[in-house]
N, C-alpha and C positions, 0 to 999 in steps of 0.2 A: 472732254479731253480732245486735243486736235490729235496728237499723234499720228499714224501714219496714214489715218482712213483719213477718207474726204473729207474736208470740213470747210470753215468759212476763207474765202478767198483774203490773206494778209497783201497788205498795200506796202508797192515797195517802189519805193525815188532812190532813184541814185545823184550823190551828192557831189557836185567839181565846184571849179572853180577856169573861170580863164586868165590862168598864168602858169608859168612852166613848170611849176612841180605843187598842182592842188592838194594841200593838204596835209603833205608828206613829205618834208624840206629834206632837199638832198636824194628825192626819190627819178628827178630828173635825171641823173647818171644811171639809173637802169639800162643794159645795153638794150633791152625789150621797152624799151618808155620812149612814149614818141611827144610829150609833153613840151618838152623845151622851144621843139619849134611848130607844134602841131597849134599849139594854143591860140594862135594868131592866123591861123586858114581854119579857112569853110570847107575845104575837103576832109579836113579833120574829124569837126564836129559833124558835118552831114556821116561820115563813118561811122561814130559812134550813138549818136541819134536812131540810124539804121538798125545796129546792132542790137540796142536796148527797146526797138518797137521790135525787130522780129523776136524777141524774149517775151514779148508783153507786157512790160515794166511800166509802171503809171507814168512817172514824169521824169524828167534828167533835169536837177534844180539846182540853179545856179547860187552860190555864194556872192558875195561881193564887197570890199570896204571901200571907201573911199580917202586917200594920203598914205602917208608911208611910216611904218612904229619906227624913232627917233631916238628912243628913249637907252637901250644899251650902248654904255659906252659914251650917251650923250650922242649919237651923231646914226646919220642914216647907215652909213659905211657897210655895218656886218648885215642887215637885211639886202641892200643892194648886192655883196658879193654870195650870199647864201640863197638869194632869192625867196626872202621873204614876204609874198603880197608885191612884188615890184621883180620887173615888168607886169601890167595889168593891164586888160582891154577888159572896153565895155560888152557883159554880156547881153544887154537889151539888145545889140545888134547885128549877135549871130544866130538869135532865135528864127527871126522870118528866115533866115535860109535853110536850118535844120527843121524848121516847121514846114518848108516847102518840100524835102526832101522825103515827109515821112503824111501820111495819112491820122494816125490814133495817136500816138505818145504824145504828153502831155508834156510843159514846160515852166518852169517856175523861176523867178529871179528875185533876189536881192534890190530892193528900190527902199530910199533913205526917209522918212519924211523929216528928217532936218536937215537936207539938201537941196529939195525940189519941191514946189510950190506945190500946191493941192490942185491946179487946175491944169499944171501941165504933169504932173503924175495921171490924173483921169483921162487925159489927152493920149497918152503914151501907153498905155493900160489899154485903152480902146481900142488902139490900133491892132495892139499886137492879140488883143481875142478877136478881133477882125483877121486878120493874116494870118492864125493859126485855128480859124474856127472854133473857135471854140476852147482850146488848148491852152489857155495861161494862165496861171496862178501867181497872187506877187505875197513875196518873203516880206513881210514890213516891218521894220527896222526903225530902231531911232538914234542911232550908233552911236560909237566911242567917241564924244568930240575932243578929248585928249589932240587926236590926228586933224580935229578941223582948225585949229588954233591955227596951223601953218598953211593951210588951203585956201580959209577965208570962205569957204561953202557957208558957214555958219557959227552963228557965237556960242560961246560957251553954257551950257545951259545943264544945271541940277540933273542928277539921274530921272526922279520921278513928276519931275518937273517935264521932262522930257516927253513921257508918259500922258500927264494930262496934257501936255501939247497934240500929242499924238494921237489923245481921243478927240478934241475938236477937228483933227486931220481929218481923220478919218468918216464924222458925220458930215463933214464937205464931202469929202469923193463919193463916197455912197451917194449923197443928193441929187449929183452930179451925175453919177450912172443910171440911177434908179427915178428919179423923178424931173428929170429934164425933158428929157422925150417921153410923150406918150407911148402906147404900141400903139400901129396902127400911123404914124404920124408921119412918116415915108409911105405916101402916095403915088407917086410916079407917073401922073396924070398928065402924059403928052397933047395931048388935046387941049388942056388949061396953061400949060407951060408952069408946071406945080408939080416941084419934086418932092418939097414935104408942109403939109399941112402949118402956117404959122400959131395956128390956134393950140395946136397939142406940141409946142415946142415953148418950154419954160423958162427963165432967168430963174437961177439959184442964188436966194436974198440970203445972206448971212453976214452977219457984224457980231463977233464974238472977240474973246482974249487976246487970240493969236492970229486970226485970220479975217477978213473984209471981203465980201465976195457980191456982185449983180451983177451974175451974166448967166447965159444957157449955155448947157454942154456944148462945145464944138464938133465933137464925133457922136453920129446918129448912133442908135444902140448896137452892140455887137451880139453875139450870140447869145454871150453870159451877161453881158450888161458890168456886172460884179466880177472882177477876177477871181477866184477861190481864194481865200486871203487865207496866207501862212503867219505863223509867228513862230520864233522860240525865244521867248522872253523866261530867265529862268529864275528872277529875284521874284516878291513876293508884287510889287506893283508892276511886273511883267506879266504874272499870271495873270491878274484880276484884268488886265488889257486883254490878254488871250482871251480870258470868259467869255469879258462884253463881245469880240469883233472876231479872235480866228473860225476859221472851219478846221484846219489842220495845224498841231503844234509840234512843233521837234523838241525833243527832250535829248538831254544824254543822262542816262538814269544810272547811278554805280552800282546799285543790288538792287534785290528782289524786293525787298521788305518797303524800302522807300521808295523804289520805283514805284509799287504798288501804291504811298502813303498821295505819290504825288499824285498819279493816274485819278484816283480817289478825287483826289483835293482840287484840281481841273476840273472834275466831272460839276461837282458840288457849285465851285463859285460860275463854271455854265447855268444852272439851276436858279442860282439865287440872282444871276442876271437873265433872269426871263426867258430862256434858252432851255431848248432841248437840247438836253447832255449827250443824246444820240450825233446830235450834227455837229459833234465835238471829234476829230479824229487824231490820236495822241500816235506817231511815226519816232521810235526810240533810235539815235544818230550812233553807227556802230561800223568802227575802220572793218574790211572785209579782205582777208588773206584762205584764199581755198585753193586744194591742188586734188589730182586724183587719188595721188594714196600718201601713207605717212612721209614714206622720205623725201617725194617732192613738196607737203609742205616743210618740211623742217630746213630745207635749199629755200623756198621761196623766206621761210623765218630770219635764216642767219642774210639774208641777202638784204632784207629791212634792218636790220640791226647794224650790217656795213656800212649802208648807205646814206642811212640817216643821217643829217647835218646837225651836228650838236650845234654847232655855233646860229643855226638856224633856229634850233629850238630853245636856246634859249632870247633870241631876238624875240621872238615871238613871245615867248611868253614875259617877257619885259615890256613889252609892246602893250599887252593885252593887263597885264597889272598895273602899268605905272611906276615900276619899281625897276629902279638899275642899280642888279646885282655887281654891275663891275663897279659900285662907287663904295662899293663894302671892305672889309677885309675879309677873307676866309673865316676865321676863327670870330665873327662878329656873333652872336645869340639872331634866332631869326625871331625871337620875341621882342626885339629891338626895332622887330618893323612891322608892330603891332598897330603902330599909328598909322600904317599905312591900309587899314583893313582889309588886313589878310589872315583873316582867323578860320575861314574854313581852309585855305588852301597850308598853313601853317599845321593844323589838326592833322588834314590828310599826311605831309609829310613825316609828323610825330609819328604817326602810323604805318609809313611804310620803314622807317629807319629804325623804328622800334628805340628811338633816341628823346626821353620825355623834353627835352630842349634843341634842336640841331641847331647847327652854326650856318649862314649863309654856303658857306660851301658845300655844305650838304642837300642845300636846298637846290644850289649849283647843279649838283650832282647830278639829282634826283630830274629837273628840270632837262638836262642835257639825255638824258637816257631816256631811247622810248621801253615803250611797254613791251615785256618779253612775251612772243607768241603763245600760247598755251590754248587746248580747247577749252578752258576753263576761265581765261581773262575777262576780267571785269567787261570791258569798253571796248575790245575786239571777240568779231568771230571769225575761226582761225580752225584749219585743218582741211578735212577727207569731206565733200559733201553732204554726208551722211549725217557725219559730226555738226557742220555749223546747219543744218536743217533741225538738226536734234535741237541746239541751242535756243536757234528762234523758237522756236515751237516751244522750249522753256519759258521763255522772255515773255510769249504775247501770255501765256495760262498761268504765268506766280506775279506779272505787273499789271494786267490787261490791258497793256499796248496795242494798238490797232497794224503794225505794220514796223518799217523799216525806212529809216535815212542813210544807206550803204555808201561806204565812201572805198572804194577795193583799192588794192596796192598791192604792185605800182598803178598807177594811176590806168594805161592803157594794156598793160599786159591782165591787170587785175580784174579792169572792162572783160575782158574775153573771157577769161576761168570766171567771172561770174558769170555771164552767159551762156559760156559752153559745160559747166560743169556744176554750178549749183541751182542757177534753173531749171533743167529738166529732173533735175530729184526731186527738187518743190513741188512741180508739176506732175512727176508721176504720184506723188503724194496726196493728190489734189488741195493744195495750200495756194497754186501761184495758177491762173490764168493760163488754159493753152492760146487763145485764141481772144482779140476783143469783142466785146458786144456791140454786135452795130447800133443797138438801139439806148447808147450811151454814149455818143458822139461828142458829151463835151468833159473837160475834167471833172466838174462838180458832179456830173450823173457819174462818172469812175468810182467816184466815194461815196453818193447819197442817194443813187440808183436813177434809174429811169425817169424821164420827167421830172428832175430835179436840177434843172439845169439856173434858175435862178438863188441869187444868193437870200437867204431867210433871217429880215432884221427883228431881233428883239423888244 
């Protein structure tokens, strides 16, 4: 039992995005939320970078999509004026400045592989564990190409098709990191006028499905060589992708029971892909509202519940299904958009309305209303320190979760109470880190200890 005595240190990212209201549409009106115009400066981010190393926090992990959800209403209009994913900046290129700004925190981003070629993803990957020592882990993604239709990034391609694209990606970039350069292959031998060795510098041969490749890496090796590679893939051909290739998964897990079934079922198909299930680290994604005692959270509650943009969430979640709800009538059956498969998200509705059939408006509804704060909410941890400490500390001993993907709200006011208020309980607990280990300098030794700063292929 972790409880309140010392126990194993839980790994914890905090989750944004850069655009004005990450995460939390309509959280931008906060008079304490500096998102709207912070998103877009590097005084921002170096701020909160700062904030989240002096906490000790593993890494600050960026989100990211690429186009704009189309789909309510048929037109961009209600994501533009709610701020849905638009305005957006690249986060690849606030990292070197927030990574200059700080020493240890670790940094993670969202990178697409049906966006960007395999050999300038390894390009851009190298740089940036070069320029942050050690420091970067990439989110990898194979995204909604719903949104690439109007881009032109890329064609339309199968869910799981996507997937087997994504594992030929991925044994290019690893080749490409891992066996291009030798060690040892940067010489720097003034005297010969020989910076590195041609003999220990490879072309990476590949002619496979999806990809053509004879050339050598362009960037000599960086710290980690391998960025830490994340996923949250959460269909069943997203895991088996997790098994083979993540180190770290993001889950959003609704109970105990199948939290646990999944945490399990990750471990497992790590195993059966030739993988220690140990260098598998599962981080459960969970909004984070904490205040110092009851009645400031129940102010900081009703102030999410104000603020909240329905008309943003239901963009968003139109966006993210494919389905527009304004093309329905109210009174339509939501089993009417059975074709559209949406049988887990139809279920869960049946279940919160307690309605064995709801009508689109209900789904309406349900969709436009967030989740009421409780310290007992599924997918938020919510209350007094003490309370969402208790929580975690539930989550990681009934699911075996390794840690935390916290996303706090409001966005910038949330940053703070999580670091002025539920980090040092963690820490008096000994749950969270006072201090980093110098002798883990890069993100992969944060997770897989000392001397484990290389990535370990199956």
């Amino acid at each position: 039992m972790l409880g309140k005595q010392k126990g194993p240190v839980m790994h914890v990212n905090v989750l944004t995005q850069c655009i004005p209201a990450p995460l939390f549409e309509g959280m931008w009106r906060h008079p304490d939320d500096q998102t709207a115009t912070g998103y877009r400066s590097f005084e921002y981010w170096i701020s909160i970078a700062r904030q989240l190393e002096e906490s000790c926090i593993d890494a600050l992990f960026f989100a990211d999509i690429h186009g704009v959800y189309d789909t309510y209403h048929g037109s961009i209009g209600p994501s533009v004026r709610h701020s849905v994913q638009i305005p957006a900046i690249d986060p690849v290129l606030v990292i070197p400045a927030a990574a200059a700004a700080t020493r240890h925190l670790g940094f993670a981003v969202t990178y697409s592989t049906s966006y960007h070629a395999p050999y300038q993803c390894a390009r851009v990957f190298s740089t940036l564990d070069h320029l942050t020592n050690g420091r970067i882990g990439w989110n990898i993604v194979t995204s909604d190409l719903r949104l690439a239709r109007a881009t032109g990034l890329s064609a339309d391609i199968p869910h799981d098709e996507r997937y087997d694209r994504a594992d030929e990606y991925l044994d290019v970039v690893v080749r490409l990191w891992e066996d291009s350069w030798e060690d040892g292959a940067v010489v720097l031998d003034r005297e010969s006028d020989s910076f590195a060795d041609p003999a220990r510098v490879h072309r990476v041969e590949h002619a496979g499905r999806w990809f053509t490749l004879s050339a050598p890496h362009q960037a000599e090796p960086s710290p980690q060589r391998t960025p830490v590679l994340y996923q949250a893939g959460a269909s069943s051909r997203g895991r088996s992708f997790a098994a083979r290739h993540a180190e770290v998964v993001f889950v959003t897990l609704s109970g105990f029971r199948q939290g646990r079934e999944l945490v399990t079922d990750l471990r497992h198909r790590a195993a059966a892909a030739g993988r220690d299930p140990s260098r598998l680290k599962v981080l459960q994604g969970m909004c984070l509202i904490v205040a110092e005692d009851g009645e400031q959270a129940r102010a900081r509650a009703a102030d999410y519940l104000r603020l909240s943009s329905k008309g943003g969430l239901i963009a968003k979640w139109c966006g993210w299904s494919g389905v527009d709800l304004a093309a329905y009538a109210e009174d339509t059956p939501v089993s009417a958009l059975r074709a559209q498969d949406l049988h887990s998200v139809i279920e869960f509705v049946e279940q919160a309305s307690g309605k064995l059939d709801p009508t689109v408006g209900d789904l309406r509804d349900f969709v436009a209303t967030p989740q009421r704060p409780h310290p007992y909410t599924r997918l938020m941890l919510y209350g007094t320190p003490e309370q969402v400490a208790d929580r975690m500390v539930e989550w990681i001993e009934r699911t075996g979760v390794d840690g935390f993907n916290l996303m706090p709200c409001p966005p910038t006011r949330g940053m703070r109470d999580m670091c002025e208020l539920l980090v040092p309980e963690l820490q008096r607990r000994g749950l969270l880190r006072k201090q980093y280990d110098a002798a883990e300098p890069t993100l992969r030794e944060r997770y897989f200890g000392t001397g484990n700063a290389r990535y370990t292929r199956s």
